[in-house]
N, C-alpha and C positions, 0 to 999 in steps of 0.2 A: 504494500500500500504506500507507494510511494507516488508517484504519479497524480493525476489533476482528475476530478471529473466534471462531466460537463452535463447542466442536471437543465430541464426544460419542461416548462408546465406545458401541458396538454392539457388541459380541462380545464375550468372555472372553478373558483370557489366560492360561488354561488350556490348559499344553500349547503354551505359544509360546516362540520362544526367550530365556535372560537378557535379549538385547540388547533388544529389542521388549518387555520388562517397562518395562526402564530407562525407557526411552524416553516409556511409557504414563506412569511416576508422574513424570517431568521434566515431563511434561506436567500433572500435578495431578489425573491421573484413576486412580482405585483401585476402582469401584464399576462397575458393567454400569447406562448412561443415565445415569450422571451427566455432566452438560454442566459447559463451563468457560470462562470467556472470556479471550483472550490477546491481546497486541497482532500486529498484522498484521506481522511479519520474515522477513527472509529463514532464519534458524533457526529457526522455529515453524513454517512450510512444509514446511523439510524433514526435519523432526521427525513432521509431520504424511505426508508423502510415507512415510515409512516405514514408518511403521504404518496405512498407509491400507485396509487390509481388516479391520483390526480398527476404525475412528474413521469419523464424519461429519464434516464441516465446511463451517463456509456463512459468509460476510461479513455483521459485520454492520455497516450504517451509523452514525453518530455520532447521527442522529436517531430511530431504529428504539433506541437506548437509554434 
């Protein structure tokens, strides 16, 4: 886990709960496809694990930047 991920809302949160709001703007996403890159931690996982019907996310390498 060394590497970047690169985490993108697909859905709205509209009509989701507080908690799953929070979580989306900790994450720096407010916009439907806006992408964001964060570092690869075990708290951005499971930040990302939470909201994962609402987000994509994909690894990205140090070289692929």
């Amino acid at each position: 886990m060394a590497g970047k991920l690169k985490i993108t809302m697909v859905k709205s949160m509209i009509g989701r709960p507080e908690k799953h709001r929070r979580v989306l703007r900790g994450l720096g996403l407010g916009k439907l496809n806006k992408s964001v890159l964060r570092n690869d931690t075990p708290a951005i996982r499971g930040m990302v694990q939470a909201v994962s019907h609402l987000v994509t996310a994909e690894e990205v390498t140090n070289e692929a930047q």
